[in-house]
C-alpha positions, 0 to 999 in steps of 0.5 A: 515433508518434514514433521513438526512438534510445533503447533503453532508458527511463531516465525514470519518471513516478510518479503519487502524488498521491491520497488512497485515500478507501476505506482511511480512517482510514489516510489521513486523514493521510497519502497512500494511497502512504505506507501501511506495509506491512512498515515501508517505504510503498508508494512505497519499493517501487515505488522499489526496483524501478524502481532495480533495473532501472536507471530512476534517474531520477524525476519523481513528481507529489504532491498530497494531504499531499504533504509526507508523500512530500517529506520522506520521499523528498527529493531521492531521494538516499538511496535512489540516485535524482534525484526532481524534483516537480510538484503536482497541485493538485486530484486530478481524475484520473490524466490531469489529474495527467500533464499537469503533468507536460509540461514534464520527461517525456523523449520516452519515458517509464515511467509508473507509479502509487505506490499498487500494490505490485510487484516489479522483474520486474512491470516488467521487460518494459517497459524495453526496449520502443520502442512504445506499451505498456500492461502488462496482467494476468489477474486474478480480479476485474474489477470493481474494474478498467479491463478491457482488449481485445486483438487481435493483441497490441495494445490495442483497448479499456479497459472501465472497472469493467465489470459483465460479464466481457468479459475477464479482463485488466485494466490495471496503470495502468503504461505506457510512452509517449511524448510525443504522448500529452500532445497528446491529454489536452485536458480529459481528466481519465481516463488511460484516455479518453485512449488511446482517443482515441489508439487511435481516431486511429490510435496503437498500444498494445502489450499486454504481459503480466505475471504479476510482482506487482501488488498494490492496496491498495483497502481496509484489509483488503488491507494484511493481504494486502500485509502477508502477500506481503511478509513472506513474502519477508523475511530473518531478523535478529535485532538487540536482545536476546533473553533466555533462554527466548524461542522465535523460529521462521521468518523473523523480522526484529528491529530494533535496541535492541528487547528480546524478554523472557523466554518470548516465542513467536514464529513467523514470517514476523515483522517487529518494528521499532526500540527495542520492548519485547516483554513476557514470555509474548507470542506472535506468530505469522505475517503480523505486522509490529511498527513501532517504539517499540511496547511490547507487555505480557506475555501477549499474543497477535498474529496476522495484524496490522499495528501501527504505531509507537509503539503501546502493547498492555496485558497480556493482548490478543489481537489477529488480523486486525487493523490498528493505526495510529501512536500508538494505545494500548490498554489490558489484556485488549483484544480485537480479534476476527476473523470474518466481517464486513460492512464499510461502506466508501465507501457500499460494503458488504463481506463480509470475515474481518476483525478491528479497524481502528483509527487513528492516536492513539486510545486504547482502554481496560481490557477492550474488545472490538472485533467484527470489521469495526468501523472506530475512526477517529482520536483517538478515545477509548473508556473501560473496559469496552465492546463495539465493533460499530460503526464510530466516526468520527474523534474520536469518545468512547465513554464 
């Protein structure tokens, strides 16, 4: 292994190029890494915390809509941090998405993926670190997960997705490494094969622990759960205007020019973007975010929701547990119910609580229900009066 004068990783490989083929609709136009969760993508938070421990300098590898993270992100200057990129022409793999990234890594590097939700704590103990290093976690279910072994501190195998419990550590995906390990990628196209083929050959991988925040967004429903974490550590803002008879509890964040009318109740922990209207009489309770541009009209209830921006929510709805992308409009009296729901995701069947999952730019009109679980896609239209109880593809026409 290479020795390193360097006391410190000062360099970030960020691996952003996939698609998040299970938290479709939401990524039918955008990467999985710039997914809202409480108005920032995924990616300004694993950002952050590498900014916050001092890591300002960033090469990310894009591929999927890369676009969506190169105009947001720029050169990095806005958010203190120099970002070069490379493209990952076809996402074949984490490995195979490092390799391209062999001529710009420092001879010790972090390397992390954009689509998991930390904190700067959950990386924490891997800056100063001077070997090998895999950050690893206990975690309840391991089936969705690479499952480490470990013996005497240091990685001996990575079991992916196992069907028994072998362990209950499983893989963050965040590493420090140094340059070596692009002489062992070949044709690899899994990270993971990788530094096992390293292990066998005689590196050693430091098995360091964390118990910081790692979240992963595998499926719709889990951006209700990021939603929650996050919002839970927001700090109260009151911007706009708030008129006479409004009620506003907890944590509660209110974007400028947004105007909370008369008799409104809300409790958070709330977050409601820039320029909305929130009707008169409408209540708005904990786990919600709100983007921005959103009217919603009076006598509405919203519970445990993510709406995105400019969504238009007629008089009368009632939305829980639910998820309601970009652009979408719908009409009065609409119902999005919550319950227990099996949900197909991938050719993967789902027992969730879950309320509606609706895309980007669909329309929705007076008096539907949507059941719990039900999948609408993108631009879709569905007319006045109807039940929803199963998922409807993109574009799809409910008349």
């Amino acid at each position: 292994m290479r020795e390193s004068n360097e006391e410190r990783i000062s360099q970030a490989i960020i691996l952003a190029a996939g698609e998040g083929q299970r938290l479709k609709p939401f990524t039918k136009l955008m990467p999985k890494v710039m997914l809202n969760i409480a108005h920032k993508p995924i990616l300004q938070y694993v950002i952050e915390a590498l900014a916050q421990n001092g890591i300002r300098r960033v090469v990310m590898i894009v591929g999927y809509r890369k676009e969506h993270v190169q105009d947001y992100f720029g050169s990095g200057s806005d958010f203190g941090m120099e970002i070069k990129y490379v493209t990952q022409p076809q996402q074949l793999g984490t490995a195979h998405a490092l390799k391209h990234a062999r001529d710009l890594a420092d001879d010790r590097f972090l390397l992390i993926s954009g689509d998991n939700m930390i904190e700067a704590d959950t990386i924490a103990p891997l800056i100063k670190t001077k070997s090998n290093t895999m950050l690893i976690r206990a975690h309840e279910d391991i089936s969705r997960y690479g499952v480490v072994i470990v013996s005497d501190g240091l990685v001996k195998e990575v079991i992916e997705k196992p069907e028994e419990k072998v362990s209950s550590l499983i893989n963050t995906g965040m590493y420090v490494l140094d340059k070596d390990i692009f002489d062992f990628i070949g044709d690899e196209v899994r990270l993971t094969s990788v530094i096992q083929r390293m292990i066998s050959q005689g590196y050693a991988i430091v098995a360091q622990h964390t118990a910081g925040v790692w979240l992963d967004a595998a499926y719709p429903w889990d951006i209700l759960k990021l939603n929650d974490l996050t919002l839970g550590k927001i700090s109260t803002s009151i911007g706009g205007t708030i008129e006479d008879g409004a009620i506003i509890k907890g944590l509660v964040s209110i974007g400028d020019g947004t105007i909370i009318r008369g008799n409104c109740y809300i409790v958070g922990p709330v977050a409601i973007g820039t320029d909305c209207e929130i009707g008169p009489s409408t209540c708005i309770f904990p786990a919600t975010s709100i983007g921005n541009s959103v009217s919603i009209s009076p006598f509405s209830v919203i519970r445990n929701s993510s709406i995105g921006s400019n969504v238009t929510i007629g008089p009368s709805s009632s939305i829980q547990d639910s998820i309601i992308a970009s652009g979408t409009t719908v009409g009065t009296h609409f119902a999005a119910r919550s319950g227990d729901a099996t949900v197909k995701v991938e050719n993967e069947y789902n027992q969730v609580k879950m309320g509606a999952i609706v895309g980007n730019y669909s329309e929705i009109g007076d008096n539907t229900v949507i059941e719990p679980g039900t999948i609408i896609g993108n631009n879709c239209r569905i007319n006045a009066m109807k039940v929803i109880s199963e998922n409807i593809p993109d574009g799809g026409l409910v008349v």
